[in-house]
C-alpha positions as CSV (number, residue, x, y, z in Angstrom):
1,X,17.5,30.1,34.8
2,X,14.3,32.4,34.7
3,X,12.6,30.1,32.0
4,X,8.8,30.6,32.7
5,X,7.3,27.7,31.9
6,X,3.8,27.4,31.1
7,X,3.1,23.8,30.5
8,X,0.1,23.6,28.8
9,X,0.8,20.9,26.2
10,X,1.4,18.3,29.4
11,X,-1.8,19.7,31.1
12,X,-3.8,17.8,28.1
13,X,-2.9,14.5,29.9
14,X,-0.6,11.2,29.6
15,X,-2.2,9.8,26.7
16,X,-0.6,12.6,24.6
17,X,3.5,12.2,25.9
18,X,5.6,10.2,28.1
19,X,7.5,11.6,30.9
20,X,11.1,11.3,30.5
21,X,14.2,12.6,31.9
22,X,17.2,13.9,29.6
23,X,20.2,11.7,30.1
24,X,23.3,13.5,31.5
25,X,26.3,14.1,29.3
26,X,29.9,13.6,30.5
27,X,31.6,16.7,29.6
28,X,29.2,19.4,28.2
29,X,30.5,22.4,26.3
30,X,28.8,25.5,24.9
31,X,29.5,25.7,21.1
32,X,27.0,28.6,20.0
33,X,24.4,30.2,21.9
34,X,21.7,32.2,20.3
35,X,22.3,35.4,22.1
36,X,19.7,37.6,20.1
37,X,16.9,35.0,20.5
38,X,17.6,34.2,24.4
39,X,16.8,38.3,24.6
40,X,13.6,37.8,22.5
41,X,12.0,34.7,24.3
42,X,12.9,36.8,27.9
43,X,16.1,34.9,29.2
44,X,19.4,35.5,30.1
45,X,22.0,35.3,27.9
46,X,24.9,35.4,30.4
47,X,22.9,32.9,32.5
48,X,22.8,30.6,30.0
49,X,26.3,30.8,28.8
50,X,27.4,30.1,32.6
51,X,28.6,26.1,33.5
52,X,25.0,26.2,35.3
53,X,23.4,27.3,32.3
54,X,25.6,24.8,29.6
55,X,23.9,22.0,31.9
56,X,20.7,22.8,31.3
57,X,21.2,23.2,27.4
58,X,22.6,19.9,27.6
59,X,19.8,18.3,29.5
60,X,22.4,17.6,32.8
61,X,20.3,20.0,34.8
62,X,16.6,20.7,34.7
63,X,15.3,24.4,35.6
64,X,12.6,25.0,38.4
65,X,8.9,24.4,36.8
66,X,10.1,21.9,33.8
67,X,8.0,19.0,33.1
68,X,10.1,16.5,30.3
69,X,7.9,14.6,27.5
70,X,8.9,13.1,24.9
71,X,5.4,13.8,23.0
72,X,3.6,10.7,20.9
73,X,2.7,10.8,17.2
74,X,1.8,8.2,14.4
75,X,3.4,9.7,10.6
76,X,3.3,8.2,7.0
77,X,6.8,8.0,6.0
78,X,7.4,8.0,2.3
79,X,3.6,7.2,1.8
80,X,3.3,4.5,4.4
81,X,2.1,4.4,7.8
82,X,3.8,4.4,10.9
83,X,1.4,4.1,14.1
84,X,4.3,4.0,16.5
85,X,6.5,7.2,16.0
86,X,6.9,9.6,18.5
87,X,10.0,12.1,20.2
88,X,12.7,8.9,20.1
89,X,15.4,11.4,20.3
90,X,13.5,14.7,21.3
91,X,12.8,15.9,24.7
92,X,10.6,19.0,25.1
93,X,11.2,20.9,28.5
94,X,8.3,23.0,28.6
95,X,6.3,26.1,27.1
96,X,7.4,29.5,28.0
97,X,5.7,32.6,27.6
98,X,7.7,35.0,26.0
99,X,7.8,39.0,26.3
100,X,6.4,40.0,23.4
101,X,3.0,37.1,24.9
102,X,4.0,34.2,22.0
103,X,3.5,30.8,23.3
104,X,6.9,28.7,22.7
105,X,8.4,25.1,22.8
106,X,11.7,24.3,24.4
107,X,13.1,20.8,23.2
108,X,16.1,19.3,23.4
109,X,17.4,17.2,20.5
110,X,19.8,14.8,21.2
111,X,19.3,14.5,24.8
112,X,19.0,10.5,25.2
113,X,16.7,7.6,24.5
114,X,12.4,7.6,25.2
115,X,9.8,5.3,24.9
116,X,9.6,6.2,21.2
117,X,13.4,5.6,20.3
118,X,12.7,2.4,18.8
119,X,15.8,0.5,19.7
120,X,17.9,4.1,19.0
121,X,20.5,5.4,21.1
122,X,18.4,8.9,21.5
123,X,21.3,10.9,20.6
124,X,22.2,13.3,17.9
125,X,25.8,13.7,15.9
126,X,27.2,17.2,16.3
127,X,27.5,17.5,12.3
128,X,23.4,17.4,12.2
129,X,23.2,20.0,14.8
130,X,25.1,22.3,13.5
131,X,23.3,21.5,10.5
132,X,20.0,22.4,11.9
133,X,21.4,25.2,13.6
134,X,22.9,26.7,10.6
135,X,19.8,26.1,8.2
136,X,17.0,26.8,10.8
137,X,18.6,30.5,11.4
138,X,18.9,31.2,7.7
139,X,15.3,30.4,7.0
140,X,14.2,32.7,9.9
141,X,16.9,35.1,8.1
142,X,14.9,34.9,4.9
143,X,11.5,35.3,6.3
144,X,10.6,31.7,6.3
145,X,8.3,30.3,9.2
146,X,10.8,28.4,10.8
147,X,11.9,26.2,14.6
148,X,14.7,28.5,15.7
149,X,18.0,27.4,17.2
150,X,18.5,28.5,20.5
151,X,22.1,26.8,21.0
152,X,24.1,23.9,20.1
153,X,26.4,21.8,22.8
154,X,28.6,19.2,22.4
155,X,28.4,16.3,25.0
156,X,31.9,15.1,25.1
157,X,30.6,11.6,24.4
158,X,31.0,9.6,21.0
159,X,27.5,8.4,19.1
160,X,28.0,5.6,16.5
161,X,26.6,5.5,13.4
162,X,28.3,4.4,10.5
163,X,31.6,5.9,12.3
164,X,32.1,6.8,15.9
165,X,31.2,10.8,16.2
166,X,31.2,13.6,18.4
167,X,27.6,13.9,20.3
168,X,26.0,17.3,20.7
169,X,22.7,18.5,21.4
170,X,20.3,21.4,19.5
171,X,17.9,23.3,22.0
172,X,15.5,24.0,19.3
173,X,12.6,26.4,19.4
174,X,8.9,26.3,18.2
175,X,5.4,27.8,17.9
176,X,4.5,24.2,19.2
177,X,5.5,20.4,17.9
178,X,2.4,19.4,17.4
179,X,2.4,17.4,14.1
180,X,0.0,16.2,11.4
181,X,1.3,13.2,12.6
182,X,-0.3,14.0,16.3
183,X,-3.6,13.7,15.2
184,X,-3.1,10.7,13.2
185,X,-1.9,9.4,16.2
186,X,-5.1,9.7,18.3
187,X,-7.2,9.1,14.6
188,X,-5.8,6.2,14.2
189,X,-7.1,4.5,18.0
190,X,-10.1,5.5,17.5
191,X,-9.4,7.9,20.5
192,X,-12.3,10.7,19.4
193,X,-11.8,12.0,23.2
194,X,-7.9,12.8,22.8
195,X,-8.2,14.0,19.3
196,X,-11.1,16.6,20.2
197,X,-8.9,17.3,23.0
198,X,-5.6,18.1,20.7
199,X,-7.7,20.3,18.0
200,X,-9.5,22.0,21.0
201,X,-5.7,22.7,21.8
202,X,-4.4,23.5,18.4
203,X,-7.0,26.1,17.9
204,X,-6.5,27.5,20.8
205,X,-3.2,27.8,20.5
206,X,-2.3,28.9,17.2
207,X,-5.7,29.7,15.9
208,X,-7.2,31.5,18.7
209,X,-9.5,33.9,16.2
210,X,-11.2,30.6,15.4
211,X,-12.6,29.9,19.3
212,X,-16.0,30.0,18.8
213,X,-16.5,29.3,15.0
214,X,-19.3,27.5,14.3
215,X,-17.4,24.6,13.4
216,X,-14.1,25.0,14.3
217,X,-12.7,21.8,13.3
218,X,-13.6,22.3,9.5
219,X,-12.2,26.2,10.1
220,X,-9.2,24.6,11.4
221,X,-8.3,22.1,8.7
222,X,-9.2,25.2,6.3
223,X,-6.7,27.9,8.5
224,X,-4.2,24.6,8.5
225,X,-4.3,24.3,4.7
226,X,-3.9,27.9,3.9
227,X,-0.8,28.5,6.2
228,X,1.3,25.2,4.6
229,X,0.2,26.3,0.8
230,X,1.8,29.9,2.2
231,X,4.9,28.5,3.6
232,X,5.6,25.9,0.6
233,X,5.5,28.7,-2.0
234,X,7.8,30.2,0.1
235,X,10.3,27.4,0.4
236,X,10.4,27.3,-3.9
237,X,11.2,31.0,-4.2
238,X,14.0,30.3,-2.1
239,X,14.9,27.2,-3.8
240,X,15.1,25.2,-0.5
241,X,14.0,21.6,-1.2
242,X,13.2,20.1,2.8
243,X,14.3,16.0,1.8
244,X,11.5,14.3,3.9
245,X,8.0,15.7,3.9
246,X,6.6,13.4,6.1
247,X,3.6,14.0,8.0
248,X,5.4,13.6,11.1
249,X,7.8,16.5,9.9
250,X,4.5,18.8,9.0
251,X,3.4,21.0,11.7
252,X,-0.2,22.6,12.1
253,X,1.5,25.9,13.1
254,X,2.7,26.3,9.6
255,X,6.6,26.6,10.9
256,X,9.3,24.6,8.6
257,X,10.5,22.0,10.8
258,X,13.1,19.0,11.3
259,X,16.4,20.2,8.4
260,X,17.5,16.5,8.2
261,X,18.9,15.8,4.3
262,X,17.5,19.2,2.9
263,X,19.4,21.7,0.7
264,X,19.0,24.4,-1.1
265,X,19.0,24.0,-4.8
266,X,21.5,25.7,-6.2
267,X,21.4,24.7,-10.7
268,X,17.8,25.1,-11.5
269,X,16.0,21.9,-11.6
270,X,12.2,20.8,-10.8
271,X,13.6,17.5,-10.4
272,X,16.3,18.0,-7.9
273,X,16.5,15.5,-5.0
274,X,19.2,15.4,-2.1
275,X,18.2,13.5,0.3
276,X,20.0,9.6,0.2
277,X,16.5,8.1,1.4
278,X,14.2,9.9,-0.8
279,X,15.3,7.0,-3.5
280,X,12.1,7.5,-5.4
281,X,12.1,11.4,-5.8
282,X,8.8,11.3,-3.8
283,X,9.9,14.8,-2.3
284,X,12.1,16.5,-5.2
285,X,11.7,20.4,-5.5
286,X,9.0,20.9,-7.8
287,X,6.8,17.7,-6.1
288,X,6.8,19.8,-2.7
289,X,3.2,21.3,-3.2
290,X,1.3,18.2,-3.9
291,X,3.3,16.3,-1.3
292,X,2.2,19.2,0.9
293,X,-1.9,18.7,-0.2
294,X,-1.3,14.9,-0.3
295,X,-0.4,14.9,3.7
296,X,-3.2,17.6,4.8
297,X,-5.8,15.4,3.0
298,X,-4.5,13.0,5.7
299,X,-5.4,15.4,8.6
300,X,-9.0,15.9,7.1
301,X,-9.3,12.6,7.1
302,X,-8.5,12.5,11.3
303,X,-10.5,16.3,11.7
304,X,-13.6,14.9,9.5
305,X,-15.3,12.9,12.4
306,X,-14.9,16.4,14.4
307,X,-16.8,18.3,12.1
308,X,-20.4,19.7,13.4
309,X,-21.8,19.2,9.9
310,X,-21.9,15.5,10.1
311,X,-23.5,15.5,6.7
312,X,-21.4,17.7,5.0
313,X,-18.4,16.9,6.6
314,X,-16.4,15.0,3.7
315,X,-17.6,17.7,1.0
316,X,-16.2,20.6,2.8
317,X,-12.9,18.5,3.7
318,X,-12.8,17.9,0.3
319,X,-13.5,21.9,-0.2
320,X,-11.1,22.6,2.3
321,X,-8.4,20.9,0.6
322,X,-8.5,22.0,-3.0
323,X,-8.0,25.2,-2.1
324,X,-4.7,24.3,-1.4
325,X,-4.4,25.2,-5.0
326,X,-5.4,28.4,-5.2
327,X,-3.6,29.3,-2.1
328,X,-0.7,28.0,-3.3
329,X,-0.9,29.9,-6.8
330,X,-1.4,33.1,-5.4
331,X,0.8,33.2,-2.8
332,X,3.9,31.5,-5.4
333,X,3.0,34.1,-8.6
334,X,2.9,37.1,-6.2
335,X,6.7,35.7,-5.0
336,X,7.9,35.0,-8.4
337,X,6.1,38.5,-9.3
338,X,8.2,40.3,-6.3
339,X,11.4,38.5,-7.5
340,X,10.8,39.1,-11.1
341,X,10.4,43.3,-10.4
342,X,6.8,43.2,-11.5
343,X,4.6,45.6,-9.5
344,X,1.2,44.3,-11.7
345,X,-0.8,41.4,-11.5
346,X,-1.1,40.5,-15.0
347,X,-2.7,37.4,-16.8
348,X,0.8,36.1,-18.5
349,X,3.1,36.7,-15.1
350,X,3.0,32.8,-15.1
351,X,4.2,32.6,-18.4
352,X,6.5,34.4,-18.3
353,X,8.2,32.9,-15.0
354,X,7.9,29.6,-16.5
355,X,9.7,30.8,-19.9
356,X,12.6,31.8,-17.4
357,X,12.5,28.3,-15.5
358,X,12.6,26.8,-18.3
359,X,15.7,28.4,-20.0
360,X,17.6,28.4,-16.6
361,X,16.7,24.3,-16.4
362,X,18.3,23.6,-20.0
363,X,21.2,26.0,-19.4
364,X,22.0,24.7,-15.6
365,X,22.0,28.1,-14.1
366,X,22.2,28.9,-10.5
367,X,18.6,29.8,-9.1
368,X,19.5,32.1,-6.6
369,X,22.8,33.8,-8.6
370,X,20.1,34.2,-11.3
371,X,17.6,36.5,-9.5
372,X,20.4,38.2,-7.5
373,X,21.9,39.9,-11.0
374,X,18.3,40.3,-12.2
375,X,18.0,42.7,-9.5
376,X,21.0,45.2,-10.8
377,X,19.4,44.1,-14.9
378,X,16.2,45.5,-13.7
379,X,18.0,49.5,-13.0
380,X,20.4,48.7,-16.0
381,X,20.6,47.4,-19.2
382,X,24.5,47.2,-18.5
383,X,23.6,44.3,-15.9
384,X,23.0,42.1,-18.5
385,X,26.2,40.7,-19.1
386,X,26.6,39.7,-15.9
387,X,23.5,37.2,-16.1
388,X,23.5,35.6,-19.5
389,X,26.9,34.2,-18.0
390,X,25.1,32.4,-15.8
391,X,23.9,30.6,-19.1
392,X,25.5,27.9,-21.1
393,X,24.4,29.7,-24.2
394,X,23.8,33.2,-23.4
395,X,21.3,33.7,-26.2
396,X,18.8,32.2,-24.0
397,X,18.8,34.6,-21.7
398,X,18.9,37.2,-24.5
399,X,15.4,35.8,-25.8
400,X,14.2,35.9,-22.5
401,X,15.2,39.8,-21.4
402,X,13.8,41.4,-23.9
403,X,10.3,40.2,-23.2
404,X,10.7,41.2,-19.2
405,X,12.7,44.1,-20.1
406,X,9.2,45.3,-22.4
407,X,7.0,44.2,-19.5
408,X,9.0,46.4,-17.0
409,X,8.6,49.2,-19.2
410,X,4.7,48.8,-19.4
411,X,4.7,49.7,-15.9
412,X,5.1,52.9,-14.5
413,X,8.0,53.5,-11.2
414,X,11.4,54.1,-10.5
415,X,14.1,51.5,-11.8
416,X,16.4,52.2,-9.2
417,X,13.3,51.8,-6.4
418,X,12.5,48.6,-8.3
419,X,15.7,47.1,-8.4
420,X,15.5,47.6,-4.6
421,X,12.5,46.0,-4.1
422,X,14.1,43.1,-5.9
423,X,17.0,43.0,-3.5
424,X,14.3,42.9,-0.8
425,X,13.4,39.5,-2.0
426,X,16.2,37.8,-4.3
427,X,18.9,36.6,-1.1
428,X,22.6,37.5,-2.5
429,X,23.3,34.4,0.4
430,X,21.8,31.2,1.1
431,X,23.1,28.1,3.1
432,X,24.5,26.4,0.2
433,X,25.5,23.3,0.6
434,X,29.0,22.9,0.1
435,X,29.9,25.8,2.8
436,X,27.4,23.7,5.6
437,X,29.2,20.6,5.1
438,X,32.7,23.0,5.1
439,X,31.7,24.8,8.0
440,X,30.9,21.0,9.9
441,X,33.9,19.6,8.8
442,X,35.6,22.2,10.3
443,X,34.1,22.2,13.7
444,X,33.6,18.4,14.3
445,X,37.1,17.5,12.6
446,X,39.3,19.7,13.2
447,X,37.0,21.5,16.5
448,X,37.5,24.9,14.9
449,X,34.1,26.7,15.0
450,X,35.5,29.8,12.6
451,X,34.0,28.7,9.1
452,X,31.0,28.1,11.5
453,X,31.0,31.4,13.1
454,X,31.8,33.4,9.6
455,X,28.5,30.9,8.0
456,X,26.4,31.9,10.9
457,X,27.2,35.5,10.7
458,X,26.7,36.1,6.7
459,X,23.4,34.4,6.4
460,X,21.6,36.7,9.1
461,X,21.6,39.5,6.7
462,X,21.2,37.0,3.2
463,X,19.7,40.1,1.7
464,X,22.3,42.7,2.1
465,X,25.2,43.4,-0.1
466,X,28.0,42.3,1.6
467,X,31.5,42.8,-0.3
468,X,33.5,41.3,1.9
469,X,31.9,38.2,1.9
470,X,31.5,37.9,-2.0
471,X,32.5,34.4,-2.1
472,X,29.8,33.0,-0.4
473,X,27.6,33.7,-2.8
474,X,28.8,31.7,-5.6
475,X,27.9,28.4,-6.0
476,X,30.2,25.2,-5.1
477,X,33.1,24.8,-8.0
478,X,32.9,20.9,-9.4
479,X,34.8,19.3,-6.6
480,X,33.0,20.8,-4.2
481,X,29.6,20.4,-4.9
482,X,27.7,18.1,-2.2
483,X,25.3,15.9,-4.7
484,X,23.8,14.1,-1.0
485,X,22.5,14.9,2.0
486,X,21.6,12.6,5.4
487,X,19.2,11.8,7.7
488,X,20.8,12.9,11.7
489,X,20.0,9.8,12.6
């Protein structure tokens, strides 16, 4: 199957996996195979998409040089700690090397029970895979650090959950898996030998211009901290809200991973929750950045015994950490700037945003719809129209233009070139949620992949105009609208 694996994650010993085997499947079935990224990672499309290939994807076949683990890892869920986690459900193959020289995971999810499945069947529903699949692409659409989806196969066999349902399996893509919840896992045995052993790894693997630091374990928690405060102010300027930030669900490659109950937002609120286990609103929208700080002050607490500055170790952690902050800020303000049309760092940018926020919040208007029509506002006053109808009381955004409108003006550049810019950054399409759960429905009820397909297709190009597919831009009509999302498993 020409996978070249490189296993370098198993090389670091047995106290960091279990070997496992995928179970076999009764009647696999290729549903969608990710033809553009098989090219990019160096395999063979058409040698995937063959019955020899299918069995591989669905973990009936193993390719020459793959080593299965189900990798180990501790995670505080909802707050609390969990020593025993680990891949329950997960099974990674191996590492390839890919043309372009990036270092990448190949897991199947879904493929069967593992030391870690706590009692679980170790499968996955085809409705969650597709999920993942759909939502995982768009985010790599949108130029979010993401897992990719390489292809999604049904298994032919039932899984129960509440109901009996159609099995499938997600071969998913990665930087790496290695968790904040990996080195809590080692932390919390005491194991000094394995953890030095896993950041020794880390570094070198996704933070190779820190070999050689003077101490690279404090660098490391510091290039760990910048990265998630990057991606997280990504995730609100999309509006995507990711339902369970554990810290076994936060990598230290700083790629978005596991898209169990998350959404996109689509009515603009801080508070918004999805998820049907996040009871508390621990990980609404606007709580995503100090959940994020809150779980990399847990691996500084794991990386602090590493440091070479014994002395100093918990005041640079602690340094480390709050510049979350700051990171955060700048990287959020220069998105809303971007999305807003501003080419000038300015004092008030923040204020003004926040003015905006705050009228869409009282007037329930659609975040992404919002910033889309801002776009054709920003070349013409004639736009206008079409976005204080977003509002319940269109005076509000009438209060609100004329301020941007006179801040526009103070700069200098072409409205036309700035209203492209916009478009560059403000997504006409996003996975909402009511077209996921149509496009699922579809396929796992009625096993008629079209909406799927169609879904697929229009949000790999979420920032192009595309007439033909106006509909999906709008957001779900009352009866449609998808008020809970759920855990896979």
């Amino acid at each position: 199957m020409m996978f070249r694996f490189d296993n370098s994650y198993v090389r670091l010993g047995d106290a960091f996996h279990s070997r496992v085997l995928p179970t076999p499947v009764a009647a696999p079935r290729l549903l969608k195979l990710n033809r553009a990224l098989a090219v990019e990672l160096g395999l063979d499309p058409d040698a995937l998409s063959s019955p020899e290939g299918v069995e591989v994807l669905a973990g009936n076949r193993l390719p020459a040089q793959a080593e299965p683990i189900a990798a180990a890892y501790s995670g505080h869920q909802f707050g609390h700690f969990n020593p025993h986690m680990g891949d329950g459900r997960a099974i990674l193959l191996g590492e390839i090397v890919t043309p372009s020289g990036a270092r990448v995971d190949i897991q199947l999810k879904g493929s069967g029970p593992t030391p870690y499945a706590r009692r679980g069947d170790g499968r996955a529903a085809l409705g969650p895979v597709l999920r993942e699949y759909i939502v995982a692409e768009a985010m790599y659409a949108l130029g979010v650090p993401t897992t990719r989806s390489l292809a999604a196969v049904a298994t032919g066999e039932p899984v129960y959950r509440e109901t009996a349902l159609p099995g499938g399996v997600l071969t998913r893509v990665a930087a790496s898996h290695i968790r904040i919840g990996t080195f809590q896992y080692f932390a919390s045995r005491g194991d000094m030998e394995g953890l030095r052993a896993l950041a020794d790894h880390v570094v070198a693997r996704h933070y190779p211009d820190l070999v050689g630091a003077a101490d690279p374990y404090a660098a490391l928690l510091e290039g760990v901290v910048e990265r998630q405060a990057k991606l997280i102010a990504q995730w609100l300027c999309i509006g995507f809200i990711h339902g369970v930030m554990n810290t076994d669900n936060m990598t230290v490659s700083g790629e978005t991973i596991d898209y169990g109950p998350c959404a996109f937002m689509e009515a603009y609120d801080p508070g918004a929750v999805f998820s049907s286990i996040d009871r508390q609103a621990r990980y609404a929208y606007a709580n995503q950045p100090s959940i994020a700080q809150w779980n990399l002050a847990r691996l500084a607490e794991c990386l602090v015994p590493l440091f070479v500055d014994e002395a100093g170790s918990v005041e640079r952690a602690n340094a480390a950490l709050a510049t979350f902050r700051t990171h955060f800020q700048d990287a959020y303000l220069d998105g809303l700037r971007a999305k807003l049309g501003l080419r000038e760092a300015r004092d008030d940018d923040g204020s003004l945003a926040l003015d905006l926020f705050e009228r869409m919040a009282a007037n329930k208007v659609d975040f992404t719809l919002l910033f889309r029509r801002l776009c054709d506002a920003a070349q013409t006053s004639d736009a206008d129209a079409q976005v204080a109808a977003l509002f319940e009381d269109p005076s509000a955004f009438a209060a609100f233009v004329e301020k941007w409108r006179a801040r526009l003006a103070s700069e200098a550049g072409d409205d036309a070139e700035r209203a492209q810019a916009m478009r560059r950054v403000n997504p006409a399409f996003i996975p909402r949620n009511h077209r996921v759960e149509a496009a699922i429905e579809a396929a796992v009820m009625r096993d008629d992949l079209s909406v799927f397909e169609e879904l697929v297709a229009v949000l790999a190009h979420p920032y192009d105009d595309q007439p033909e597919h106006a509909d999906y831009m709008l957001p779900a009509r009352p009866e449609e609208r998808v008020t809970q999302t759920f855990c896979g498993t």
